[in-house]
N, C-alpha and C positions, 0 to 999 in steps of 0.2 A: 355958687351958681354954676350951671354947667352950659354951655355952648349949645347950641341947637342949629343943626343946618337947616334948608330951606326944606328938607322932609321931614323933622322933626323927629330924625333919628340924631341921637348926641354926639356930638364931630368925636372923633376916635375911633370910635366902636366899629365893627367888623359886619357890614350892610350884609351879609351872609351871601357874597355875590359866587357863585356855580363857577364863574370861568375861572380858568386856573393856566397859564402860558407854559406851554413846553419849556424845561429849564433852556434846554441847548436850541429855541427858534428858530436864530438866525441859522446853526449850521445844518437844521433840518429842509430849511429853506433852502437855504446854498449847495446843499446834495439832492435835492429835487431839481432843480432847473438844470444843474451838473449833467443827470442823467437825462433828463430830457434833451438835452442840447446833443449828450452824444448819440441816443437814440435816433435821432434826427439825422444826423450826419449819418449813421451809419446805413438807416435808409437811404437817404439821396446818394450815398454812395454805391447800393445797390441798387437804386434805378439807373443811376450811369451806367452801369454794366451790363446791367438788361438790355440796357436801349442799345446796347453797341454790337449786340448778338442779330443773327441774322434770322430771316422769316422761318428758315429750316430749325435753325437751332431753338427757336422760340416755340415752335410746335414739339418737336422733339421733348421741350419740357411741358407742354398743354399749354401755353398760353398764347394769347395772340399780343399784339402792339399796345393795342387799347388797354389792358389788363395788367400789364406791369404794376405801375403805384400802385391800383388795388390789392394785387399778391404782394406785395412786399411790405405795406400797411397793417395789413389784418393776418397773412401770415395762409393765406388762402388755403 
């Protein structure tokens, strides 16, 4: 007699499920949030320095005040 789960496929056997887990996950996980955190930083550290330049120096490079985090986000 063989086992039967509640679908009536025979407990063992291989439900032919599609998903398959990256072997290495967790350190694929762990280098994505890695890079993202220092992305992050690296930006805010570039708005500090933005913002410490003066109204000449900010035009000299096209931007105004307002504009900062945007260029330094997208890369303007």
């Amino acid at each position: 007699m063989t086992a039967v789960t509640f679908n009536n496929i025979p407990a063992g056997r291989n439900t032919g499920s599609s998903f398959k887990a990256p072997k290495n996950f967790l350190q694929a996980l762990l280098n994505a949030i890695v890079e993202t955190v220092s992305r992050e930083l690296a930006a805010r550290k570039a708005i500090r320095e933005l913002n410490n330049y003066s109204e000449h120096e900010l035009a000299d490079i096209g931007l105004n005040r307002c504009q900062i985090e945007h260029a330094v986000r997208t890369g303007r």
